[in-house]
N, C-alpha and C positions, 0 to 999 in steps of 0.2 A: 574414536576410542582405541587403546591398545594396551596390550599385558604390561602389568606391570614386572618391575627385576623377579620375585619372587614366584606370581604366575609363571612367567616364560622359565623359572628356574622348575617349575613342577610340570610343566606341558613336554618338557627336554627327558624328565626322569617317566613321566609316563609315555610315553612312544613307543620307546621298545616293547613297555608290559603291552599299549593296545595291537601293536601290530602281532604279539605272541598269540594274542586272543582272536582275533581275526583270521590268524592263519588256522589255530583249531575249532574253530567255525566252518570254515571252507573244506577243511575236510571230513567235518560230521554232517554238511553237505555232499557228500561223494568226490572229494580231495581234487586230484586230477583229472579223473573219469568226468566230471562235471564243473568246471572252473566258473566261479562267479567272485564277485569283489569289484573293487575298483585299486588303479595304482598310480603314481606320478612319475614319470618320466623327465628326464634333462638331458639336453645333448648343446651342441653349437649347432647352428643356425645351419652351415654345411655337411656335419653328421645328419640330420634329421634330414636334408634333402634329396642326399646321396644313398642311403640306406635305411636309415631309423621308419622314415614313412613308410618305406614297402613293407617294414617287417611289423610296424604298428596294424597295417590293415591286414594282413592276412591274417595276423594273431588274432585280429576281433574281430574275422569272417569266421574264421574256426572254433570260436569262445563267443556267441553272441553277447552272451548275460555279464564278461567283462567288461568295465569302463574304465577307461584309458587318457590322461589327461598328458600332452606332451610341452613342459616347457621349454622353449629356447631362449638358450643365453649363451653369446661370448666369453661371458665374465664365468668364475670360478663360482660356483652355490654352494653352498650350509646346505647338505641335505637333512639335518636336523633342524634345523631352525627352518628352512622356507617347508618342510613337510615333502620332501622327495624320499620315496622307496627303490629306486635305481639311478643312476646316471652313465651316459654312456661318454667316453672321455677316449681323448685320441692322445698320443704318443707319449711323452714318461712318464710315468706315475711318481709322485714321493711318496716321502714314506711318512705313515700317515695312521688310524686309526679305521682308518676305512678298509673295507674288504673290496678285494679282486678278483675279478676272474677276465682273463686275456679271451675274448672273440675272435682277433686274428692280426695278423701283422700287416707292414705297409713298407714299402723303400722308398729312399728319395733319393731325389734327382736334378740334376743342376738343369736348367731350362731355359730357353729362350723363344724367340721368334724367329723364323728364316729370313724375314728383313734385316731384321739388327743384325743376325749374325753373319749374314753377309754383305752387311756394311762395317762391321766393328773384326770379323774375324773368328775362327772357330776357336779355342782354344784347347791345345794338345795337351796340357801337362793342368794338373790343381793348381800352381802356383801362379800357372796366364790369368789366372781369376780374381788377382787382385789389381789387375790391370783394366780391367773390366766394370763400368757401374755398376751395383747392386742394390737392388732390392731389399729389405731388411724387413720377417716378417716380428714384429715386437715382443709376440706372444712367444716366440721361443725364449727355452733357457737361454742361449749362445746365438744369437742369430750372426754374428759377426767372425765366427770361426767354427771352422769344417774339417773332420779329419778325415782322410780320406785312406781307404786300403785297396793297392794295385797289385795287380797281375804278379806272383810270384809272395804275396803278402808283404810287400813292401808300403810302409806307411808315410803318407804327409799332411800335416796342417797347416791350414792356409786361413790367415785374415785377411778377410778383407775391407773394404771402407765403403758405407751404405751412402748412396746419392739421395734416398728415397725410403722412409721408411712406412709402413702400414699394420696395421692392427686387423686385418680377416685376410683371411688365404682368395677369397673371390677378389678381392681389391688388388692379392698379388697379383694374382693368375690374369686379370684386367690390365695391368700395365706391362708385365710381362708379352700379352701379346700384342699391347700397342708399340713395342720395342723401345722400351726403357731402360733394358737392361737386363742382367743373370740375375738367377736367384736360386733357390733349393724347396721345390715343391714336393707332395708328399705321392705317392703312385697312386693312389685311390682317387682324388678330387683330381688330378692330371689327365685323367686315362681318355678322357672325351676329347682334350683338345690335341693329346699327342694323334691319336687316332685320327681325328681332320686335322693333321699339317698345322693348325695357329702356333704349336710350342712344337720344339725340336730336343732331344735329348743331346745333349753334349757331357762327355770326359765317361762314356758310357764302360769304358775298361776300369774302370775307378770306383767304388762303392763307399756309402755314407751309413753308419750303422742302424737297423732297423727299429722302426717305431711298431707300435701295440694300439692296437683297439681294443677298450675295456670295459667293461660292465661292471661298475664302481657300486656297493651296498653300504648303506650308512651303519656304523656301529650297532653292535647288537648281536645275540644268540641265535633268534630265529626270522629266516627268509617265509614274508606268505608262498604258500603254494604254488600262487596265479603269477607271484614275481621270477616264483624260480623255473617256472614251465617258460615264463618270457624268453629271458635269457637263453634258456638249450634251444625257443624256435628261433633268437638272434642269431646265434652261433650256428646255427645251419645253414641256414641265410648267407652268410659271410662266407661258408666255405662253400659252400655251391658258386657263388660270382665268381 
């Protein structure tokens, strides 16, 4: 069975009204002071690994009576159409019909292996990096060009040419440390393997401009209560790490 054009056109215009009603539900149940409901969540498969999971269970250690459903996907979701009340989405947003609110930022970082780079060479300048195999992660806008701003605000961009390309940042971070080549990982998902030695930061005088961690809301006037107490214990979560 599935909706027909006309159903899915009336389930789209009533969403927003049910989720209006829900949220003043929950707070003629005692709002915040007592949080109950249910909500959906969306993240990639290494958001919800690296963070979204810690902050999913302490929220529902601290809120028993909320239920909490977290879908993962790589791909981009319709939080109207598949039924999501959050998504949590990592580096640029477009512009878009959705609401934002920034959790916290991230750098990147050119990386390699201490094998490779000391078989292939360190590279001092942005521009050695097109000398260099690369990794290419697909999901970016540009994965194939990098601007870089040096010591004194001096700027350069560098293309370079992908040997290798992949679609999930664990598949990069994977072949990056079997020494396949450079690539530009993000500091949040990096920070375990820079810390045990498998990836090395290189062109560290050098900076690539920063990415945002986001708590994306689907169209619409009102946030339930239970979605928006989420998000402030996301966003604490994020600046306490």
């Amino acid at each position: 069975m599935a909706l027909t054009a006309a159903g899915r056109a009336l389930f789209e215009e009533c969403v927003p009204l049910l989720r209006r009603l829900d949220g003043f539900a929950e707070q003629l149940r005692g709002g915040q002071q007592q949080l109950a409901g249910s909500f959906r969540i969306t993240s990639t498969v290494e958001v919800a690994s690296q963070s979204l999971a810690r902050a999913v269970a302490s929220f529902s250690t601290l809120h028993p009576e909320v239920r909490i459903e977290v879908v993962t996907s790589d791909r981009l979701v319709d939080l109207v159409k598949e039924g999501i009340d959050l998504a949590i989405r990592i580096g640029w947003l477009r512009d878009s019909s959705l609401r934002a609110t920034r959790l916290g930022t991230f750098g990147q970082l050119v990386l390699g292996s201490p094998d490779y780079l000391a078989r292939a060479g360190i590279p001092a300048r942005p521009e050695d990096l097109a000398r260099h195999p690369w990794v290419a992660l697909t999901r970016l806008p540009s994965p194939l060009t990098w601007r870089f701003t040096g010591p004194g605000g001096e700027r350069r961009t560098v293309r370079v040419e992908a040997r290798l390309r992949v679609d999930t940042g664990a598949t990069l971070r994977a072949l990056l440390e079997s020494g396949a080549g450079l690539s530009v990982v993000d500091s949040l998902s990096s920070a375990e393997a820079l810390a045990s030695g498998r990836l090395q930061r290189v062109l560290a005088r050098w900076s690539l401009p920063e990415g945002g961690l986001y708590a994306v809301l689907p169209p619409g006037r009102h946030t339930p209560p239970v979605v928006r107490a989420f998000v402030e214990h996301y966003r604490a979560l994020v600046r306490q790490a």
